[in-house]
KOLMI-293307 format. One record per residue (C-alpha): z, x, y; residue in one letter. Coordinates in steps of 0.25 Angstrom, whole numbers, plus 2048, in hexadecimal, padded with zeros to 3 digits. Layout:
ZXYA...
This chain:
B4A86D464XB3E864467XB3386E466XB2786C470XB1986946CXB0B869471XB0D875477XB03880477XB0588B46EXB0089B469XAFC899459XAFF8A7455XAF98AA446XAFF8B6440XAF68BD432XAF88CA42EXAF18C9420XAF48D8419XB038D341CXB038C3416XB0B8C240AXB088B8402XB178B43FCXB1C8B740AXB1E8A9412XB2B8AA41BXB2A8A7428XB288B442EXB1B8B9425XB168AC41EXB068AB41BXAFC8A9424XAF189C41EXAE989B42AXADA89D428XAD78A5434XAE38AE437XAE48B5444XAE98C4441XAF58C944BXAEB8D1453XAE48C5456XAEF8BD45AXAF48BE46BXB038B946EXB048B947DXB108C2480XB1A8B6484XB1B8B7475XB1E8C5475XB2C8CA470XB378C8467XB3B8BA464XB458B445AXB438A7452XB4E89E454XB4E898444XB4E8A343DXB538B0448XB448B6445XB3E8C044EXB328BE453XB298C945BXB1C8C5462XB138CE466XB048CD46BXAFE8CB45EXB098C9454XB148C244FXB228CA447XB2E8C1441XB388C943DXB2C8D643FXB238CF436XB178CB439XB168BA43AXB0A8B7432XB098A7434XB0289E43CXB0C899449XB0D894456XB16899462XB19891470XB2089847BXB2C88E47EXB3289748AXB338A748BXB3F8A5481XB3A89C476XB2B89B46EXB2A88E464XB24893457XB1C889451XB1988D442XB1488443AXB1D876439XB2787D43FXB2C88244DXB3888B451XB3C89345DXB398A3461XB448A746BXB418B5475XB488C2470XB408CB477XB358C7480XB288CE485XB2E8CB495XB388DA494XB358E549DXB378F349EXB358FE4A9XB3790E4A8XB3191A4B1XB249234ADXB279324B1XB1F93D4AEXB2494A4AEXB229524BCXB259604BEXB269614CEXB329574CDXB3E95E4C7XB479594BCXB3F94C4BCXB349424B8XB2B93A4C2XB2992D4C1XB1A92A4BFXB149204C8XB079184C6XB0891C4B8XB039104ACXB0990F4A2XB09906493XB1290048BXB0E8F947CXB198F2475XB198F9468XB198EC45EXB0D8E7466XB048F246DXAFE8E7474XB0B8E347CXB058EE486XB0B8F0495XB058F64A0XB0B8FC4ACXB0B9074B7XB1890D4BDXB1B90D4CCXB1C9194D5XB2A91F4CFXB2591D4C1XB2D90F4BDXB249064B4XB288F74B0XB228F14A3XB248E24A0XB238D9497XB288E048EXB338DB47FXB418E4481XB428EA473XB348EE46FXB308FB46EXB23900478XB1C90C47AXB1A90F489XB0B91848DXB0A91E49AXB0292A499XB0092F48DXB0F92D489XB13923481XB22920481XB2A916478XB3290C481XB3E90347BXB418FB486XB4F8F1481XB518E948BXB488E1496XB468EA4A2XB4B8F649BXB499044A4XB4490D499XB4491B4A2XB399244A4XB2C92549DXB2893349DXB1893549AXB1794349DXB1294D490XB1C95848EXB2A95548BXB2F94548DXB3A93C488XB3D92D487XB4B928487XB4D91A47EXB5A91347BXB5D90B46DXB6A906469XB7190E45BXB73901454XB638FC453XB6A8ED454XB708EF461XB6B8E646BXB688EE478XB658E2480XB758DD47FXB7D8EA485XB8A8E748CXB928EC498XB9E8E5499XBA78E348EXBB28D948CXBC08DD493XBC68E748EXBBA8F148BXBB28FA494XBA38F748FXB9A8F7481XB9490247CXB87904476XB8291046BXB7391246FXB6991D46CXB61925478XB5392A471XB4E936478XB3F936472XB37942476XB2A93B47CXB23948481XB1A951479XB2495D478XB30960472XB3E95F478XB4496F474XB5197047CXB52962484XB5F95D488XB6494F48FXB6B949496XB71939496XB769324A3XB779224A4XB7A9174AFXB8791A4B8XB8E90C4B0XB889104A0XB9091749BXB89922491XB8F92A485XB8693347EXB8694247EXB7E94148CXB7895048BXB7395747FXB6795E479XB5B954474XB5696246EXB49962467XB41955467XB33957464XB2A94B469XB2C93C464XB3A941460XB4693A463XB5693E467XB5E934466XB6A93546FXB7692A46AXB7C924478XB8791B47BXB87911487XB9190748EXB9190049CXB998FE4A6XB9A8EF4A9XB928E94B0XB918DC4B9XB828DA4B8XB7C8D14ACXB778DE4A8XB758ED4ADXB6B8F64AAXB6F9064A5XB689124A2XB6A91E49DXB6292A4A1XB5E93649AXB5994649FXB53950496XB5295D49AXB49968492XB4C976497XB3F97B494XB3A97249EXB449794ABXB4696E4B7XB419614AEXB489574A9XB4494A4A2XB4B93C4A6XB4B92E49EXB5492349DXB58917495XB5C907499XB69901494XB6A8F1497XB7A8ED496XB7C8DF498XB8A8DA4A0XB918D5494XB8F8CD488XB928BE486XB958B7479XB8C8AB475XB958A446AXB8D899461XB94890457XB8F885450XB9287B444XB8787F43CXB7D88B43BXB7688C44AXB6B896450XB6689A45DXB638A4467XB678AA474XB5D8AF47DXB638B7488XB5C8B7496XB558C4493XB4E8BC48AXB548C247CXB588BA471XB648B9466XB648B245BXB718AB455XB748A344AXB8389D449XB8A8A243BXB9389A432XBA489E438XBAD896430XBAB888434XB9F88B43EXB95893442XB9489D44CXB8E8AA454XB8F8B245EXB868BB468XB8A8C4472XB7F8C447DXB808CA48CXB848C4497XB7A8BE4A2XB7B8B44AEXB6C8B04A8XB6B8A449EXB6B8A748EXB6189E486XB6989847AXB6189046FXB6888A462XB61885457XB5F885449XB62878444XB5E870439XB61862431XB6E86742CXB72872436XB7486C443XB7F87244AXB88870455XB8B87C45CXB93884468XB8F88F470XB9889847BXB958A3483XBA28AC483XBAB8A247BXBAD89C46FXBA688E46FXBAC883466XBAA880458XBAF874456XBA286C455XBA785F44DXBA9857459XB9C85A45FXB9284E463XB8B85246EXB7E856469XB75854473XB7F85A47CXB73866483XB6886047FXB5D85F481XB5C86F47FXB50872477XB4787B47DXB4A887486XB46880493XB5187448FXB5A87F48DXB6787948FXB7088249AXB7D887497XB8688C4A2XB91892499XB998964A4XB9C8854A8XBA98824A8XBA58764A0XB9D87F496XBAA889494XB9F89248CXB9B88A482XB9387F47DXB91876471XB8586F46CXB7E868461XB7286F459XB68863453XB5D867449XB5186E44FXB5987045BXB5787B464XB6287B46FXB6088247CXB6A889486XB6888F492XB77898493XB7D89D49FXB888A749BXB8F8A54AAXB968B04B1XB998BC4ABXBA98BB4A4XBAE8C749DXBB18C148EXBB98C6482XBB08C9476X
């Protein structure tokens, strides 16, 4: 990749000095020379930095916020420069050296919910709050602050905001704690009455699972995935749940095994009841659908009320295999159209190298870069979406073959679904190479895994 110059540029110096180690010169904490440091308080990235991104040389992750820099959740301590390539990419310029930032999770999400306040002339509900402001601060950088006001039935939108992170949400003199997974997420109601409240949250059992990549169809011959996940019940209010009971409903297509009615018993405020859940859709014809489940409580020393939240499940269509060999060692990412990326690097498999990453299916273009290469290590390699690319790479010659492909916006375009493509492709990775794809998966076909 030929990178640009003369461009202009944010220099971002990063000094923390109670936290410099003087034996400590990695990449990720090194010492900070410079006369006249600029402590992170001091420091303004504008929020087209914001988010999570991933360093395509090394897999590092890199979080921005408005007045700091975290690799891997340490602080970056040394004197750099950033240019915005495109949404997807930022050059790092740090000291003789340059390399690439790839989008994991950006600050352009969004999230909505409903503000009810608790009502006694309307029975066995809430009343969506209209005209109500409300705040929400994300909770690694108070100063990623949103403003907004709900319409006349109590909905609220916030936006730009990075899926993943935690937020504390004020309206009133509540403050609830939001975890909003996925881009456009529904997160239920916000309840800011005093008294007795609840906020409904969904996590998934195994801390790695991915909640951005949920299926819906399955190969032939099975009926769906299922997903273990955890419903936390948190007690919001300022009184104590005594003898509260729920119960669990979903979407007419999720289908919902749980004990769907029980007793929450006593939960004293701030406390959680974490409720184990199993879900699976229906397939779907859509890219992607989204499902909720809902939740009721009822308190019988409150007669004729009942308290109402839900929680937003995204399950994308199917999933789709990108397959990667190479004749030596090759790295990269793949960026899907909601603007995650993935990190792979191809792994010694008898005589070559190879990977594989389920990813779900889309009509929209992924983003693919390769690179990685060095005097020594340049590699031919193949990639096939739903098959198994070729491997035999000692007759290949055609090196130049998608160039030039360097930067996103030379992003060479891939229909995988072409005849003459029949899924796959090989090509030639040079030293200092970045290569670029722009992959359309095609029409939906059922595969076998």
């Amino acid at each position: 990749m030929r990178l640009r110059t003369g461009l202009s540029t944010i220099v971002l110096v990063f000094f923390l000095a109670s936290c410099l180690n003087p034996s400590n010169d990695n990449e990720s904490s090194g010492n900070n020379n410079n006369n006249n440091p600029v402590l992170p308080s001091q420091a303004v990235y504008s929020r087209e930095f914001w988010g999570e991104w991933i360093r395509m040389d090394t897999g590092e992750s890199w979080y921005i916020t408005s007045n700091s820099i975290s690799v891997n959740n340490i602080l970056f301590l040394r004197q750099i420069s950033l240019e915005k390539e495109s949404n997807q990419v930022i050059i790092v310029t740090d000291g003789t050296r340059k390399y690439g930032l790839y989008a994991s999770r950006t600050a352009t999400g969004s999230f909505s919910g409903r503000i009810v306040s608790d009502t006694p002339n309307i029975a066995r509900n809430f009343a969506g709050m209209g005209g109500m402001d409300a705040i929400v601060r994300n909770l690694k950088d108070a100063t990623q602050e949103l403003r907004g006001r709900s319409d006349s039935t109590g909905n609220i939108l916030f936006a730009p905001i990075i899926p993943g992170d935690h937020y504390e949400l004020i309206a009133g003199d509540k403050t609830t704690l939001i975890i909003p997974h996925i881009d456009g997420e529904n997160i239920g109601n916000i309840t800011i009455t005093h008294g007795k409240n609840f906020k409904a949250t969904l996590r998934p059992r195994d801390p790695n699972m991915d909640m951005t990549r949920l299926y819906a169809n399955r190969p032939s011959g099975v009926t769906s995935y299922t997903y273990e996940l955890i419903l936390d019940i948190e007690n919001t209010g300022t009184e104590t749940w005594n003898a509260a009971t729920y119960t669990l409903t979903s979407s007419f297509d999720l289908n919902l095994t749980a004990t769907r009615v029980g007793i929450l018993g006593t939960t004293l405020p701030g406390m959680k009841y974490s409720l184990p859940i199993t879900l699976s859709c229906d397939p779907v014809t859509a890219p992607y659908v989204m499902q909720q489940v809902f939740l009721r409580i009822t308190d019988p020393s409150v007669p004729g009320k009942t308290w109402d939240d839900s929680v937003s499940v995204k399950f994308n269509r199917a999933p789709v295999r990108f397959n990667i060999k190479s004749s030596r060692p090759v790295q990269g990412i793949i960026i899907t159209p909601a603007a995650r990326a993935y990190r792979f690097i191809t792994e010694s498999s008898g005589d070559i190298f190879s990977t594989s990453l389920s990813m779900p299916w889309t009509n929209e273009d992924y983003l693919v870069v390769f690179s990685g290469a060095e005097i020594g290590t340049e590699a031919v390699y193949s990639l096939g979406i739903n098959v198994d690319p070729p491997s035999d790479f000692r007759y290949f010659t055609d090196t130049w073959r998608y160039e030039p492909n360097n930067t996103e916006n030379e992003a060479y375009k891939l229909d995988m679904h072409a005849a003459i493509m029949q899924g796959w492709i090989m090509a030639y990775l040079s030293v200092n190479d970045f290569d670029y794809y722009r992959v359309n998966i095609g029409p939906y076909i059922e595969y076998v895994e």
